[in-house]
N, C-alpha and C positions, 0 to 999 in steps of 0.2 A: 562454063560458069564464071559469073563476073569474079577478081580475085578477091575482091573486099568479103564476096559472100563465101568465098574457100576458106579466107581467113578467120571468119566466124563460126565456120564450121570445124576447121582444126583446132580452135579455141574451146567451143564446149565439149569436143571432144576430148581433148587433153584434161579439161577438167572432170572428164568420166559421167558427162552427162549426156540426157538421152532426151531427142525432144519435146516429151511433155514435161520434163525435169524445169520448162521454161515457164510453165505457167507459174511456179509456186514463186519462179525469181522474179520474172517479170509481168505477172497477168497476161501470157498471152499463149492460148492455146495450142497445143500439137499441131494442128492444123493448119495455122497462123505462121507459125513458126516455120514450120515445112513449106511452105509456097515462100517465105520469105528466103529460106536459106536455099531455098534451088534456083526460082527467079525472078526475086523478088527487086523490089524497085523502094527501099523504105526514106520515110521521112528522116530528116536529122534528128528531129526528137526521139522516134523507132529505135533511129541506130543506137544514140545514147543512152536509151534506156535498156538495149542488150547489150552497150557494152559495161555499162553499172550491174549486169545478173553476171557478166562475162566476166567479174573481177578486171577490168580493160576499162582505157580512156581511146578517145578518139582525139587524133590530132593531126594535123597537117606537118610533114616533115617535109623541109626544101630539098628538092632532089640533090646538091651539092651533098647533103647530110645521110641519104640515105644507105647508103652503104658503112656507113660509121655505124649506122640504127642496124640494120640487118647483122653485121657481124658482131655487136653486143647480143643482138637475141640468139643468134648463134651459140654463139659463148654458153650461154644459160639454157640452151635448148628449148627455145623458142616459135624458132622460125625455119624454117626449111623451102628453099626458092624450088625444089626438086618436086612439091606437089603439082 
């Protein structure tokens, strides 16, 4: 699984939601949702519009930074490289 789509799933997850809990955030159906988070291929606007239901921004971070990012979500319990 692509990790952007691991990382959306560990996201609704953590927020104790289930995937039709997507329709009411986002309009978009169980079944929508489900082919998207297994393997899916989405548009930028897709994306941002689950990661606006995700409480989540989407951003580009330059790799020199991303270990500064990964050990702040760390911190906060966030992010785990171990999935």
């Amino acid at each position: 699984m692509n990790p952007l789509l691991q990382q959306l799933k560990k996201r609704r997850l953590a927020l104790g939601l289930n995937q039709s809990d997507m329709l009411l955030r986002i309009g978009v159906s169980r079944q929508q949702y489900q082919r998207l988070e297994s393997k899916g291929n989405p548009r930028l606007d897709t994306l941002e519009l689950i990661a606006k239901g995700l409480k989540s921004k989407l951003m580009l971070i330059p790799e020199d930074k991303l270990s500064a990012v990964r050990a702040v979500l760390e911190q906060e319990g966030e992010y785990s490289d171990k999935e």
